[in-house]
C-alpha angles and dihedrals in degrees: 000000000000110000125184122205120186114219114190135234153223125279125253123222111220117167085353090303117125102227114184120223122242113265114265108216106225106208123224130196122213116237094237093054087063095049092055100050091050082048090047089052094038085061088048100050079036095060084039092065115045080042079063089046093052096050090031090054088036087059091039097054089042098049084051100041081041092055096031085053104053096034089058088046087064094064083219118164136185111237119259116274094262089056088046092052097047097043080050102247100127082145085079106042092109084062082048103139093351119125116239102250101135143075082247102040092056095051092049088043085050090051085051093055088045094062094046091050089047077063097045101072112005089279085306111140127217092262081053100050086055100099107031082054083050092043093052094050098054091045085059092049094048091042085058098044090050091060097251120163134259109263086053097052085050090045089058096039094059090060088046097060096035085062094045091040090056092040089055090047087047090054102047086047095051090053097054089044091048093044095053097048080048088058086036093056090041085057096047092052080049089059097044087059099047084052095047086047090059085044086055094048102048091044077048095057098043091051088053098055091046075056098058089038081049095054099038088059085055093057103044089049091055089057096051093048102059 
């Protein structure tokens, strides 16, 4: 409840006359007006939040069913542990047999088809691979316009398709590998999420016993005060 209270002032000489000026009300705010707006705004950010924990746990489950779902889709699977230790991956013996159908498991499939691609080409990528392939086909086609024979144009030829042939595995690779740290990073942002809906609930909860605090000293003001 909103009081006034008018609180008077001094007098003000004019020609030698003392005037006094008019009274100036001076508001006051009860206590318990302002608990009961801060109660009123504690149910509001309350409400808020566990609003943002639903959405935020919703996002979360459906990122992780989502991934879950179209890695197992792929029927991928890591190589037994013997294949793992001689191609020198002992970093991934514990994905050894088991089939990639998890945020984890793709990035750590993705590390496994980057370490086959650093062996393809000397470390060299698809993009990189463009102009020698280029290169090699037009030295086939000059060498056959001049006239060369034929051990030379197949010659030529060879090298032309090894290096097509690398640049085509290279893409392919690229592709997987970029397509499963794609799925990784969707996960991750799936995790984030599950974590920050947690986050939501508990600020939630707390919110919501500063409410009932909030509520218990109203009540007992209101009876001191009648």
């Amino acid at each position: 409840m909103i009081h006034t209270e008018v609180r008077p002032t001094e007098p003000i000489q004019t020609n030698g006359a003392k005037t006094a000026t008019p009274a100036q009300p001076a508001v006051t705010v009860r206590r318990r007006t302002v608990d009961t707006i801060l109660v009123a705004a504690g149910v509001v950010v309350s409400a808020v939040l566990i609003a943002a924990g639903v959405l935020l746990t919703w996002g979360s489950n459906f990122a992780e069913d989502y991934v879950g779902k179209e890695l197992s889709s792929q029927h991928i699977s890591f190589p037994d542990a013997a294949t793992l230790q001689d191609q020198g991956r002992t970093d991934l013996a514990k994905y050894a047999g088991e089939q990639v159908d998890t945020g984890a498991e793709a990035e750590a499939y993705a590390s496994f088809i980057n370490g086959h691609l650093a062996g393809i080409a000397d470390g060299a990528t698809y993009a990189d691979l463009g102009t020698p392939v280029n290169e090699a086909k037009d030295a086939v086609t000059a060498a056959q316009e001049a006239g060369k024979d034929e051990a030379t144009v197949a010659g030529l030829q060879a090298k032309a398709d090894a290096l097509n042939g690398q640049r085509d595995t290279l893409f392919k690779g690229e592709t997987l590998r970029g397509l499963l740290l794609s799925t990784f990073a969707w996960s991750t942002i799936g995790r984030i999420a599950g974590i920050a809906a947690i986050v939501a609930f508990v600020a939630a909860a707390v919110m919501a016993v500063l409410v009932a605090a909030g509520l218990v000293h109203e009540h007992r003001l209101g009876h001191t005060t009648t």
